[in-house]
PLY file of the C-alpha trace (Angstrom):
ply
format ascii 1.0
element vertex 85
property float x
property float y
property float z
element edge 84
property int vertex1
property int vertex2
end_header
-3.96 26.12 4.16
-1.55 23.22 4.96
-3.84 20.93 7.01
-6.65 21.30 4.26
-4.06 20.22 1.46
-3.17 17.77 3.66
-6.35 17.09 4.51
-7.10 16.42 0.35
-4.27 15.36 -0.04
-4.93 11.94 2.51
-8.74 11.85 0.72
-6.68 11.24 -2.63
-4.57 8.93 -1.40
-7.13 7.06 0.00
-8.55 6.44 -3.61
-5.69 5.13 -4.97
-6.91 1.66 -3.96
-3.74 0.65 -2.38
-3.48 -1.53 0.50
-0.74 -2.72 2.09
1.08 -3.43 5.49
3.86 -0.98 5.97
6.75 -0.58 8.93
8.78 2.22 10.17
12.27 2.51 8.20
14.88 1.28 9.00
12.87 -1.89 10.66
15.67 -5.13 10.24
15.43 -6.93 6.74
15.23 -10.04 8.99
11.46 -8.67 10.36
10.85 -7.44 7.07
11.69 -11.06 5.40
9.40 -12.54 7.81
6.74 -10.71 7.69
6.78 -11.15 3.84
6.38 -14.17 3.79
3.71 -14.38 6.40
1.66 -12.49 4.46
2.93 -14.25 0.92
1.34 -17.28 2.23
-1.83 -15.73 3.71
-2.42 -14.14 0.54
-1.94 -17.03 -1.71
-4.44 -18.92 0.72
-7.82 -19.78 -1.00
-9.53 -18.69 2.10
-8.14 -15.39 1.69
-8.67 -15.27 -2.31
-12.34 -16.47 -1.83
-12.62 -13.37 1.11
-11.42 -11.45 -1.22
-13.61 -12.17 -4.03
-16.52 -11.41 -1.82
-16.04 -8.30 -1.37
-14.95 -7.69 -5.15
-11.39 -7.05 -4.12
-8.36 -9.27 -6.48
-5.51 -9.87 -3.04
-2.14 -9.81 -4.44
1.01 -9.60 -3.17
4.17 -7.72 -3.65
7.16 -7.99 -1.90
8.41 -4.93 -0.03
10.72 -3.44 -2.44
8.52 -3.46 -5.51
5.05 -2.30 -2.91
7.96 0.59 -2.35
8.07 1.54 -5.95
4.41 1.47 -6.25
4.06 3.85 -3.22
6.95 6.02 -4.33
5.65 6.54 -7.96
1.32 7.42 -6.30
3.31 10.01 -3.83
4.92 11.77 -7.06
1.84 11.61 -8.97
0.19 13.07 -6.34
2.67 15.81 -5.26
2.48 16.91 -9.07
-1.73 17.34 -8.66
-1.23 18.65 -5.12
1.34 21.15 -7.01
-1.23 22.19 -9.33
-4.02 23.32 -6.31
0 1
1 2
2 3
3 4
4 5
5 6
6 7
7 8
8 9
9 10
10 11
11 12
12 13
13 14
14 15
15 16
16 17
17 18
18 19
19 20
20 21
21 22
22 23
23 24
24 25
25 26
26 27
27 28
28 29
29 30
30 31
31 32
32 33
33 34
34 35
35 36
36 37
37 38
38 39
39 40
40 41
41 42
42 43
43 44
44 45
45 46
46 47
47 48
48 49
49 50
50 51
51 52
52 53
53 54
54 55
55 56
56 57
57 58
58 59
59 60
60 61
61 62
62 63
63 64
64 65
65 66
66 67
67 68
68 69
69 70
70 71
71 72
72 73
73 74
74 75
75 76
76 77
77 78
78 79
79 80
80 81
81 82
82 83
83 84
């Protein structure tokens, strides 16, 4: 029963639509920092906003404390419909 709602529950979250580059806690704010802004700039890139727009897909970026909120408040939503099964 646990590996099929966790089974769902991974098929959900893979609707959500989010994507994102995500590292182990705990990784230095110094990595962190850098990576952001890596990707701030590759994201802000015309080459990657015309990629993008290809394949029907708006890039945007957050930085890692608001992508955090986003992933914290999906996880309750879905805990509350995994709840429910």
């Amino acid at each position: 029963m646990v590996r099929q709602r966790t089974q769902l529950a991974n098929a959900i979250r893979g609707l959500l639509g989010e994507f994102g580059i995500v590292v182990p806690k705990g990784t230095p704010a110094n990595v962190v920092k850098k990576l952001e802004d890596a990707i701030r700039q590759t994201v802000a890139s015309p080459e990657f906003q015309e990629a993008g727009a290809k394949i029907g897909f708006l890039p945007a970026f957050l930085p890692a404390s608001e992508f955090a909120k986003v992933i914290l408040a999906d996880d309750r939503k879905l805990a509350a419909v995994m709840d429910q099964l």
